[in-house]
C-alpha positions in Angstrom: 204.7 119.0 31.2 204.7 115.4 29.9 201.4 116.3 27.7 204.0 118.0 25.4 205.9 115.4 23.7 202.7 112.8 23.5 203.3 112.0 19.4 201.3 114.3 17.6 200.0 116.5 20.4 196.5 115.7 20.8 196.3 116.6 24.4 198.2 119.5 24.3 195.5 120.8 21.1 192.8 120.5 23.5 194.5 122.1 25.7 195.0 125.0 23.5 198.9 125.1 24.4 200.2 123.6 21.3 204.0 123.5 21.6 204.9 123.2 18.1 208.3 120.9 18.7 205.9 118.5 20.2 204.0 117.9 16.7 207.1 117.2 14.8 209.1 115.4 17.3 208.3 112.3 19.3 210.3 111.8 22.8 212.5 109.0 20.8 213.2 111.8 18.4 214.2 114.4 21.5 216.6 111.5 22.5 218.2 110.6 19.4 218.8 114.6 19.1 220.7 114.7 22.8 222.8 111.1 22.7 224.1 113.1 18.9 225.1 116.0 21.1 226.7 114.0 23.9 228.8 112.1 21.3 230.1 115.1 19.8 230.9 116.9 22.8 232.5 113.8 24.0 234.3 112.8 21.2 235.7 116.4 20.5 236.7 117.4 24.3 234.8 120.1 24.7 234.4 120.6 28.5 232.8 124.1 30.3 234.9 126.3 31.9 236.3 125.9 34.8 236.9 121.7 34.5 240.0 119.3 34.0 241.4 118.9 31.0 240.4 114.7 29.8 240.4 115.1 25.7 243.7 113.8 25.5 244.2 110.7 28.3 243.8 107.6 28.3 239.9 107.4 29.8 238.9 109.5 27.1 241.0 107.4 24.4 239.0 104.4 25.9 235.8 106.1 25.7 236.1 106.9 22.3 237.3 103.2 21.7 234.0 102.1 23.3 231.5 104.2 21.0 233.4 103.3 17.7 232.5 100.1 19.1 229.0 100.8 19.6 228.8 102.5 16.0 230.0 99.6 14.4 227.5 97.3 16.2 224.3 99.4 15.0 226.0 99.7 11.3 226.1 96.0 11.4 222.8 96.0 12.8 221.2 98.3 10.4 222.4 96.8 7.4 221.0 93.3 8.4 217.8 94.3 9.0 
């Protein structure tokens, strides 16, 4: 399954099997889209059913901590390049 997310899909066109998110997207793209999700669902809470409760204690406060930290550094980062 790796021929899907190879840039523009050239292998996958001669393959006949075009999977269209594979044209638009590149893997870098796919990851960008899943670390945003990760970030919100951790910074919000949200947790499936059945879990402990961590929004509100002190790991999470520290986690939280830690990617304000990280979004700082890349706004830095960005704006000096």
């Amino acid at each position: 399954m790796s021929w899907l997310f190879l840039g523009r899909g050239t292998v996958a066109r001669r393959r006949c099997q075009t999977c269209m998110l594979s044209l638009i997207m590149t893997w870098l793209a796919v990851l960008v889209v899943v670390v945003l999700i990760a970030a919100v669902a951790a910074v919000t809470g949200l947790k499936p059913k059945g879990t402990r409760h961590v929004a509100r204690t002190r790991l999470m406060g520290v986690a939280r901590l830690a990617l304000l930290a990280i979004l700082i550094l890349f706004a830095y980062l960005a704006f000096r390049a």
